[in-house]
TORGU-678106 format. One record per residue: residue in three letters; x negated, y negated, z of N, C-alpha, C, O in turn. Coordinates in steps of 0.001 Angstrom, whole numbers, padded with zeros to 6 digits, always signed. Atoms other than C-alpha are relative to their C-alpha. Example, Ala and Ser with C-alpha at 12.3 -4.5 7.8 and 13.67 -1.06 7.14 Angstrom:
// TORGU-678106
ALA-000890+001190+000000-012300+004500+007800-000900-001200+000000-001936-001181+000665 SER+000820+001190-000060-013670+001060+007140+000770-001090+000730+000261-002198+000899 
//
This chain:
// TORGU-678106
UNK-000779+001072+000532-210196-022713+117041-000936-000947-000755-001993-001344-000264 UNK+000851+000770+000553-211544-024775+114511+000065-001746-000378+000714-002396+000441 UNK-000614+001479+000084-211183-028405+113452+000587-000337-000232+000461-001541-000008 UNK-001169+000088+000723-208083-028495+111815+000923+000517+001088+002059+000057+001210 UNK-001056+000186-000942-206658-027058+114765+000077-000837+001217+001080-000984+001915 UNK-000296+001022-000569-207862-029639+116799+000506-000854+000141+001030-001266+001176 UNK-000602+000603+000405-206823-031825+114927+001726-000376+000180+002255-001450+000467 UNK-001259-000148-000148-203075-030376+114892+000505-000418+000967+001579-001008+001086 UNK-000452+000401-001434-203456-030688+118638+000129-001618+000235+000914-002238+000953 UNK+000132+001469-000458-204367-034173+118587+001434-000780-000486+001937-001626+000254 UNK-000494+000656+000822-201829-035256+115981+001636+000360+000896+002365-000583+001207 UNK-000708-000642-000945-199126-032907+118120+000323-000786+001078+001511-001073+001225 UNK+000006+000246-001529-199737-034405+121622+000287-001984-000960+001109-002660-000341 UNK-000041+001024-000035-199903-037993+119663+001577-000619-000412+002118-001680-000099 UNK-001388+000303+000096-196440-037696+118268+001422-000063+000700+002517-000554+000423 UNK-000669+000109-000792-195143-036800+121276+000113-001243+000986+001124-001754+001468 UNK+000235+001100-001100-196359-039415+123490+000822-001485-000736+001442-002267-000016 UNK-001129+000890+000791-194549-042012+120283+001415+000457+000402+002243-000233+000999 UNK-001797-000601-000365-191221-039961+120722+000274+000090+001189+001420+000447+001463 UNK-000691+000225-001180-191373-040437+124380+000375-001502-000157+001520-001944-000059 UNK-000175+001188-000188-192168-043993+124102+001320-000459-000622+002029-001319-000101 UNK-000941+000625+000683-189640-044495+121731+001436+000186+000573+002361-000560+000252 UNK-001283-000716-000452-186763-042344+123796-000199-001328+001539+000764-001884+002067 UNK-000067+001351-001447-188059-045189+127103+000527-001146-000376+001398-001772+000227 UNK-000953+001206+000296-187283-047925+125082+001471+000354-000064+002024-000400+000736 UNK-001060-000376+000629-183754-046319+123755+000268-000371+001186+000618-001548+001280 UNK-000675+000305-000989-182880-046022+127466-000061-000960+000972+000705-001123+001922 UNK-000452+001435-000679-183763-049234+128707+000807-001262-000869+001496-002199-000468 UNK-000971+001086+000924-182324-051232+125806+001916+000407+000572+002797-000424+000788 UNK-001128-000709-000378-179194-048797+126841+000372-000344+001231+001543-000691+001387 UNK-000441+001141-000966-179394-050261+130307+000523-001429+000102+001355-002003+000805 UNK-000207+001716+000090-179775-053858+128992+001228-000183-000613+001992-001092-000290 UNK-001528+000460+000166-176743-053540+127186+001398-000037+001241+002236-000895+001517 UNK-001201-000447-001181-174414-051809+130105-000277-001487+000886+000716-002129+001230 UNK+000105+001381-001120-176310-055234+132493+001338-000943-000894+002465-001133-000438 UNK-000319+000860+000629-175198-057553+129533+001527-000008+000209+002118-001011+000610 UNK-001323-000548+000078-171683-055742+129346+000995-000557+001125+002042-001198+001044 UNK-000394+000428-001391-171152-056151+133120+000519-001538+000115+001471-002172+000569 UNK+000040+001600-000658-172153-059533+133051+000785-000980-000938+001012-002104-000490 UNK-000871+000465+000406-170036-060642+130377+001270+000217+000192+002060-000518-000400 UNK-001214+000059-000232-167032-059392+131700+000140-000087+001742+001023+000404+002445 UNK-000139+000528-001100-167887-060768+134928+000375-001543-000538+001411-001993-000048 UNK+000195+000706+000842-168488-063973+132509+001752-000698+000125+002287-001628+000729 UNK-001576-000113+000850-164801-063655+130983+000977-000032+001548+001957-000762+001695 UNK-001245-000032-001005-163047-062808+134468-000358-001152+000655+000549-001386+001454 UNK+000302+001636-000824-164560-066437+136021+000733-001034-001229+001350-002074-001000 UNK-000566+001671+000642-163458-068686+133157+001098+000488-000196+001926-000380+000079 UNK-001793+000280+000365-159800-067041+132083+000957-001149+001181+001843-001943+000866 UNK-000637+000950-001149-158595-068946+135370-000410-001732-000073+000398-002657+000010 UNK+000548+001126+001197-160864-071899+133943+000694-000543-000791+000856-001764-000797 UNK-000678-000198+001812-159097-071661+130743+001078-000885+000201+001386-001973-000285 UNK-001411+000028+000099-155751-071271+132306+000165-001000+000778+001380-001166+000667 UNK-000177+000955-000931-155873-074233+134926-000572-001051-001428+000048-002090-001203 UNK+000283+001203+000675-157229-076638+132041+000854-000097-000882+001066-001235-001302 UNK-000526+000388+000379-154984-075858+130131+001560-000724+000149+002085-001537-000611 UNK-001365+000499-001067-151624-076588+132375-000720-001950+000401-000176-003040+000579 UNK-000047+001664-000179-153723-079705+132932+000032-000942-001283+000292-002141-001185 UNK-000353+000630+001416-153536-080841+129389+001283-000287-000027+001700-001445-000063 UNK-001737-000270-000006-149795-079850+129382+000504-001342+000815+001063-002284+000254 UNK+000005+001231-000856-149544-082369+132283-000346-001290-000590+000288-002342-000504 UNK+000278+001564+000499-150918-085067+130777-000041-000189-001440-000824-001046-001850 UNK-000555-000043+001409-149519-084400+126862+001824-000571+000834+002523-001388+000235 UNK-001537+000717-000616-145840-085254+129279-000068-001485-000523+000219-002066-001569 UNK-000190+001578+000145-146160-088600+129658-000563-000344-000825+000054-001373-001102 UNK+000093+000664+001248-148007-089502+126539+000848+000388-001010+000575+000152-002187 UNK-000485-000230+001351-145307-088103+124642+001173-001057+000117+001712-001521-000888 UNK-000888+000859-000313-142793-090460+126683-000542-001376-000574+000163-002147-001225 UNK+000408+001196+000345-145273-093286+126122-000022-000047-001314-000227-001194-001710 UNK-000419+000309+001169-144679-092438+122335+001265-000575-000556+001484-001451-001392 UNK-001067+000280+000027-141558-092495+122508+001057-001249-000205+001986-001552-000954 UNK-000288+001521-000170-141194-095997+124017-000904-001035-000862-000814-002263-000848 UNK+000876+000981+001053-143675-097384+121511+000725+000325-001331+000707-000322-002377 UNK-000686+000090+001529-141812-096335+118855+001483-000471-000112+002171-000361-001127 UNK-001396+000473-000184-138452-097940+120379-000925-001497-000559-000827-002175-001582 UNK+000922+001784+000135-140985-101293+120611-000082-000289-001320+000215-001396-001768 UNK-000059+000389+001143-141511-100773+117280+001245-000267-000928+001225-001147-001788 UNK-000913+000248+000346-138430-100592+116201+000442-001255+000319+000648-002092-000560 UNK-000531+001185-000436-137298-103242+118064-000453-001342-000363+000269-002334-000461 UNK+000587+001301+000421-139797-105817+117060+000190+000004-002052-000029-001015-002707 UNK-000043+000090+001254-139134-104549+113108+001553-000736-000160+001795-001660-000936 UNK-001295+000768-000465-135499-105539+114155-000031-001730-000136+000289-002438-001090 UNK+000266+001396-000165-136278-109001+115443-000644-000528-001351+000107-001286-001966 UNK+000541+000458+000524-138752-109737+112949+000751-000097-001620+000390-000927-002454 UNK-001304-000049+001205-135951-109094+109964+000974-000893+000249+001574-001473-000657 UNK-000818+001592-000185-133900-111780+111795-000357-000960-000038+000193-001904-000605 UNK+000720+001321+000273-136169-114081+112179-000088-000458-001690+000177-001572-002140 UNK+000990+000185+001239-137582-113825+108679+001734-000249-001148+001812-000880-002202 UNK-001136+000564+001268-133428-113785+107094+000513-001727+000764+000860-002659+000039 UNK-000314+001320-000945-132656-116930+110223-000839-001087-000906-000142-002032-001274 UNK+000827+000778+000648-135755-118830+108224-000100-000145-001458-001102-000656-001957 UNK+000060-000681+001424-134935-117875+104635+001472-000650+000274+001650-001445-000650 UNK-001684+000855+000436-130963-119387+105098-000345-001294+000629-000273-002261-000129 UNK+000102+001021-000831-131804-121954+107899-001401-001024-000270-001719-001924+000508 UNK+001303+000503+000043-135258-123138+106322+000221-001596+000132-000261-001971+001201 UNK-000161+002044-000946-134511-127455+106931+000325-000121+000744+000226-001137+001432 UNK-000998+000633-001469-132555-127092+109420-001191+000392+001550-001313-000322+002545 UNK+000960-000154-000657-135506-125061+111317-001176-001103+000037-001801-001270+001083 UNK+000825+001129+000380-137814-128083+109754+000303-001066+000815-000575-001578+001510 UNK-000674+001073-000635-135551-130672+111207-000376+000104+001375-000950-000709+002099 UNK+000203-000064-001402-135602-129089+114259-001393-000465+000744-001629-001378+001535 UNK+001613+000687-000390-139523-129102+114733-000311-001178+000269-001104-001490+001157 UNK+000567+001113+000359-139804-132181+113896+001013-001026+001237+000566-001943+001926 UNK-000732+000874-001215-137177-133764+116334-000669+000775+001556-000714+000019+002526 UNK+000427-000428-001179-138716-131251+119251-001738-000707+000294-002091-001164+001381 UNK+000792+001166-000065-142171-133058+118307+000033-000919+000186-000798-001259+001028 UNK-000427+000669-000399-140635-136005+118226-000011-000460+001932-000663-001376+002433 UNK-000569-000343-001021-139332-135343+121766-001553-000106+001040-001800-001039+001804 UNK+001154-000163-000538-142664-134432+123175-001145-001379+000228-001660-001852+001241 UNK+000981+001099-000159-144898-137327+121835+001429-001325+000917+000795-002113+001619 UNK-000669+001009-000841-141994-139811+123630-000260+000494+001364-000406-000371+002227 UNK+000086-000351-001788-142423-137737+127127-001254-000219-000189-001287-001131+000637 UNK+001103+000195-000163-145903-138100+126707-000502-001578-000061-001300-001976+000788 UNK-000202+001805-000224-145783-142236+125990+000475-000240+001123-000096-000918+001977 UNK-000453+000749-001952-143504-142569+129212-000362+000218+000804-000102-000363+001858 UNK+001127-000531-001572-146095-140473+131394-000867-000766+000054-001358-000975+001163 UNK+001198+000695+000317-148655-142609+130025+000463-001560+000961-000229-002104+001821 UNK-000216+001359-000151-146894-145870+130744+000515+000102+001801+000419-000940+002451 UNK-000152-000126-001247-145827-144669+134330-001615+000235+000799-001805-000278+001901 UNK+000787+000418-000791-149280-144067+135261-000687-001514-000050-001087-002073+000972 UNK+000324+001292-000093-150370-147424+134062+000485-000827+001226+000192-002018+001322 
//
């Protein structure tokens, strides 16, 4: 045998020992997936119950804020109501509302003179 077939041998035995290595990785990456696999659908079967309990608790508490819309939008109504009477009551009645003030001031600074003069 001469050097060239040593050679062959060497080059032979070296390509094998790559094509094992390379077939060890294949089948541990091939493990790491099947772990990964496992463990994500261990993963998935712990939170769907997660999921499904948070979301019934949302549900629960979308109830009553939809009531508390509800009644805020009567409030609103109700005060756009009022505030359209007031505003036509002050727009026909504007002196007579003036008058009034002014005699309920009135009214006030006199109770406040006769408290004065009673504690004296």
């Amino acid at each position: 045998m001469g050097p060239g077939g040593i050679a062959t041998i060497i080059a032979a035995a070296s390509l094998f020992v790559i094509a094992a290595a390379v077939a060890y990785a294949v089948v541990r990456v091939g493990r790491f997936i099947d772990e990964a696999k496992v463990s994500l659908k261990a993963f998935t079967d712990d939170t769907t119950p997660l999921l499904t309990e948070s979301t019934r608790t949302l549900e629960l508490i979308n109830s009553p804020l939809a009531s508390f819309a509800k009644i805020t939008k009567n409030v609103e109504e109700v005060t756009t109501k009022v505030t359209d009477a007031t505003t036509g009551f002050m727009d026909k009645n504007g002196p007579a509302v003036k008058v009034a003030g002014a005699l309920i001031s009135a009214a006030q600074m006199s109770k406040g003179r006769k408290s004065k003069k009673k504690s004296d």
